[in-house]
N, C-alpha and C positions, 0 to 999 in steps of 0.2 A: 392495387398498388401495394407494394410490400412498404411494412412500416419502418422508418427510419429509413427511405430509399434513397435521400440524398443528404448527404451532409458534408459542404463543403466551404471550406473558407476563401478560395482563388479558383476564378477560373480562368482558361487561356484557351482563346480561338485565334486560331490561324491557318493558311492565310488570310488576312483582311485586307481589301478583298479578295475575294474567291471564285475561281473559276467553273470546278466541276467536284472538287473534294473538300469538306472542312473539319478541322481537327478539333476538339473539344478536350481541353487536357483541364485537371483538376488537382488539389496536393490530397486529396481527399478518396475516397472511390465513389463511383456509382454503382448502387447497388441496382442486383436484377429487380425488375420492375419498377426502377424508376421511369416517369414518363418527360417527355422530352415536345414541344411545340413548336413548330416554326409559323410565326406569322408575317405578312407581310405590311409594308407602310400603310395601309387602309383599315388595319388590325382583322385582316382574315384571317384565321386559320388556314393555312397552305398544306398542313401535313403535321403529322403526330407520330408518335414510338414510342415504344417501350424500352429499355433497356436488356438488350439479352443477357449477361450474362456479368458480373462483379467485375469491374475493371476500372482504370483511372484514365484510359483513354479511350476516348470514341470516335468514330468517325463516319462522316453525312455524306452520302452522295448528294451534288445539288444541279446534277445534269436534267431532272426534269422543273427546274427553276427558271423563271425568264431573270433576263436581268433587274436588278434592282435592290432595294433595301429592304433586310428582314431585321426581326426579332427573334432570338432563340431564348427561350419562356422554359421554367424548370421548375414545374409546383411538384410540393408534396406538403409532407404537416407540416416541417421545421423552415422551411425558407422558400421564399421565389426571386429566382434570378432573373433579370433580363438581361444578354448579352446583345450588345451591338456593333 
């Protein structure tokens, strides 16, 4: 993971909830090789990424997600988020 990959003071997910797209906005950037976890209510790990490429917007396909309640987990050195 690249160092300093995330640094951010706000995040915004929407929609909540979500169908099959989720948007991931920040006033910050995500840098490449930030990683990204989505766990669900049992604290599995369902799925992981990487960040491709410098951007303040991302976006999750969640068409192989059954329905339910997740966690979106955002570790690196400076901060861990959990979005719910």
């Amino acid at each position: 993971m690249a160092e300093n990959a995330f640094k951010a003071n706000k995040l915004v997910v929407y929609p909540n909830p979500a169908t099959s797209l989720l948007t991931i906005q920040s006033d910050k950037v995500f840098e490449k090789g930030a990683e990204i976890s989505i766990i669900n209510a049992m604290g599995v790990l369902v799925n992981s990424f990487t960040v491709p490429d410098v951007t303040d917007r991302l976006q999750i396909n969640l068409n192989n997600l059954p329905a339910g309640v997740y966690y979106l987990r955002m570790d690196t050195s400076y901060a861990r988020f959990v979005v719910m």
